[in-house]
N, CA, C and O atoms as a CHARMM CRD file, in Angstrom:
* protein
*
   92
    1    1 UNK  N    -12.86600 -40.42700 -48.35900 PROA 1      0.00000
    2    1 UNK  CA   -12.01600 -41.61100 -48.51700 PROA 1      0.00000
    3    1 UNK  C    -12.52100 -42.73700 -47.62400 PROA 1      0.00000
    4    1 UNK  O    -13.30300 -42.74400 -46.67300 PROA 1      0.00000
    5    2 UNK  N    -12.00500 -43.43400 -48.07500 PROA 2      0.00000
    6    2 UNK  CA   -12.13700 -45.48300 -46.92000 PROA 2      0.00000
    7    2 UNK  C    -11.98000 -44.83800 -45.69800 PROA 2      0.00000
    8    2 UNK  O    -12.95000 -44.66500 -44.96000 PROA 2      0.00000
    9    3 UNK  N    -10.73500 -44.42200 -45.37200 PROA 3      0.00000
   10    3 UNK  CA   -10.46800 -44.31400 -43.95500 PROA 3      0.00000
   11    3 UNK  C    -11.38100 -43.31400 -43.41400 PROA 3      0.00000
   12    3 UNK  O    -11.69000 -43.50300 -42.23800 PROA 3      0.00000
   13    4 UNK  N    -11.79200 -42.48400 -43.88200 PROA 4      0.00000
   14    4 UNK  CA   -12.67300 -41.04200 -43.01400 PROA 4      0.00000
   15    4 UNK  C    -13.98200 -42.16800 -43.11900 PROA 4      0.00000
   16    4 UNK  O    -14.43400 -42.68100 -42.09600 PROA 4      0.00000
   17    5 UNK  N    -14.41500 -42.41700 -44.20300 PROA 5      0.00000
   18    5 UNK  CA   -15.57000 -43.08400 -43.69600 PROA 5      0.00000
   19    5 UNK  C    -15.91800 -43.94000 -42.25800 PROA 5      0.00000
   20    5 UNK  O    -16.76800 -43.93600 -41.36700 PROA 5      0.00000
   21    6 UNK  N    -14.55800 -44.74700 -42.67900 PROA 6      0.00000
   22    6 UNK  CA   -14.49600 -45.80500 -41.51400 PROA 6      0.00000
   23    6 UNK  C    -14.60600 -45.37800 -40.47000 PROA 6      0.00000
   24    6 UNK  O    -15.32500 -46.00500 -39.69300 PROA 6      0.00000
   25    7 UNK  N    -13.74700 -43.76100 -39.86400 PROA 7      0.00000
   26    7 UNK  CA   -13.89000 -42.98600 -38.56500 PROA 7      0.00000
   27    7 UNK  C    -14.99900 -42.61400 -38.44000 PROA 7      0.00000
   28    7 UNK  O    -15.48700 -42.95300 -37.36200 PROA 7      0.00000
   29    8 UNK  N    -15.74700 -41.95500 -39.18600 PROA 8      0.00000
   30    8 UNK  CA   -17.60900 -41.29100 -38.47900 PROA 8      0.00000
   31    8 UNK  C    -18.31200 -42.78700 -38.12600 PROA 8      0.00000
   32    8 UNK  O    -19.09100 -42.90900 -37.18100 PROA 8      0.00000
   33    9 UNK  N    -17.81500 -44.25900 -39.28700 PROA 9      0.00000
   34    9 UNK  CA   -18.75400 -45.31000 -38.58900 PROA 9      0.00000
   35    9 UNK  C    -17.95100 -45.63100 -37.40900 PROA 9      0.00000
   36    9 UNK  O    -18.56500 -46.39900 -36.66900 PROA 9      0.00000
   37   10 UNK  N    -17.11600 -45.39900 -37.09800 PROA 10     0.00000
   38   10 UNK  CA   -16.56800 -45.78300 -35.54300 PROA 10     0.00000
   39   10 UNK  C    -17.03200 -44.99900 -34.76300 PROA 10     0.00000
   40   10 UNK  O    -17.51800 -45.48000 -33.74000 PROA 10     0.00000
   41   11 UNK  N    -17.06300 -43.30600 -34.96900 PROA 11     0.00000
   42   11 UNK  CA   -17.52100 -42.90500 -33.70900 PROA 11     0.00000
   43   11 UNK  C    -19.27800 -43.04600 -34.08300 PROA 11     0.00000
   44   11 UNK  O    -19.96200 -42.33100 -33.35000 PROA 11     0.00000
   45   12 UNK  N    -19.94900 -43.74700 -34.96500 PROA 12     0.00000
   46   12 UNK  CA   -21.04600 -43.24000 -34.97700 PROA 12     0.00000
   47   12 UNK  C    -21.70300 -44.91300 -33.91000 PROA 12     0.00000
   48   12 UNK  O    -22.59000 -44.80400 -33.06400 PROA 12     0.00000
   49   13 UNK  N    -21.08100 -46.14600 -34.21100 PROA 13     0.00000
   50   13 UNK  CA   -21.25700 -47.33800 -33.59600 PROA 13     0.00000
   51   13 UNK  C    -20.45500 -47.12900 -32.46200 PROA 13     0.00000
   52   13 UNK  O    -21.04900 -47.51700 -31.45600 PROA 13     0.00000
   53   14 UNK  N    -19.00900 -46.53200 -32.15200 PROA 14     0.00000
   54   14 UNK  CA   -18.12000 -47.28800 -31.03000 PROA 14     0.00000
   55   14 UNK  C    -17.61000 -48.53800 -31.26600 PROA 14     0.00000
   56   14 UNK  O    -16.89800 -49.18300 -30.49600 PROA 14     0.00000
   57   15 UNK  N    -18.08100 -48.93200 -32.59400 PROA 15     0.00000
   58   15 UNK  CA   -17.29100 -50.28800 -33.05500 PROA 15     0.00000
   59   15 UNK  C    -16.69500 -50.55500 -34.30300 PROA 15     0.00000
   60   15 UNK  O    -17.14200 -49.80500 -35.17100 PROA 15     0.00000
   61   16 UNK  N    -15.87700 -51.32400 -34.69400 PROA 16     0.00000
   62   16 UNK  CA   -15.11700 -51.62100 -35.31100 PROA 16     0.00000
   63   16 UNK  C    -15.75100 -51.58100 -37.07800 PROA 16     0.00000
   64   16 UNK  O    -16.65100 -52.41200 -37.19800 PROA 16     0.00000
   65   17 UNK  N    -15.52100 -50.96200 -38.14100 PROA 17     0.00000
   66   17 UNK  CA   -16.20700 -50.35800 -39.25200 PROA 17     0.00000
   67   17 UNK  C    -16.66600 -52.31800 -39.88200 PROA 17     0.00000
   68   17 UNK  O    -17.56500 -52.68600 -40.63900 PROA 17     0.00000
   69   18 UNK  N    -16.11300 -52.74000 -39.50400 PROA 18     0.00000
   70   18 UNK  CA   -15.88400 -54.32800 -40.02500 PROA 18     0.00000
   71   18 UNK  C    -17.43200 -54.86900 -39.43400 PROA 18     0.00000
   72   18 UNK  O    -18.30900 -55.24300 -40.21300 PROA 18     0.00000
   73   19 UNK  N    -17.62500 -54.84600 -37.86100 PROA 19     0.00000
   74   19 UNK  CA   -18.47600 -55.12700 -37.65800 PROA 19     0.00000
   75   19 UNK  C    -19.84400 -54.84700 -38.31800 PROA 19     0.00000
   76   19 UNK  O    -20.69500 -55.69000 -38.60200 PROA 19     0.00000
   77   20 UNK  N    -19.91900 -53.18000 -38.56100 PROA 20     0.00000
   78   20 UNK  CA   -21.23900 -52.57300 -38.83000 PROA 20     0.00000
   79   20 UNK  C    -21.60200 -53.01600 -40.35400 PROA 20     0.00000
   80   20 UNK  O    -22.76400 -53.13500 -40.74200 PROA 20     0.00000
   81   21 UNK  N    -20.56600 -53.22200 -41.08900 PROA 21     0.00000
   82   21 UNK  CA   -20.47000 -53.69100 -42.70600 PROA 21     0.00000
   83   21 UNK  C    -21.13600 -55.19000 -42.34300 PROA 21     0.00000
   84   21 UNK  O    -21.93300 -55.65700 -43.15700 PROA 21     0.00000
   85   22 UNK  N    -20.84000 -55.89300 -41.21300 PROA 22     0.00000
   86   22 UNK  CA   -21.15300 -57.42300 -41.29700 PROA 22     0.00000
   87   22 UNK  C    -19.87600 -57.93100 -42.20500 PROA 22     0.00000
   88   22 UNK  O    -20.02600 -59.03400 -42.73100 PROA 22     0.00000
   89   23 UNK  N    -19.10300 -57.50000 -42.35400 PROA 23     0.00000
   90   23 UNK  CA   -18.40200 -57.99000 -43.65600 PROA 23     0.00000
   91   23 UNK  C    -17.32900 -59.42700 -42.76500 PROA 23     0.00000
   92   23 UNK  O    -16.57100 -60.13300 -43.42900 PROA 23     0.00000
């Protein structure tokens, strides 16, 4: 899902899933 994704890119950056998208 959106949200699990969003958690491995948080712990995988430490930052915010928004940032790493550039979006």
């Amino acid at each position: 899902s959106v949200i699990e994704l969003g958690k491995m890119i948080l712990q995988e950056t430490g930052k915010n899933p928004v940032t790493h998208y550039g979006a």
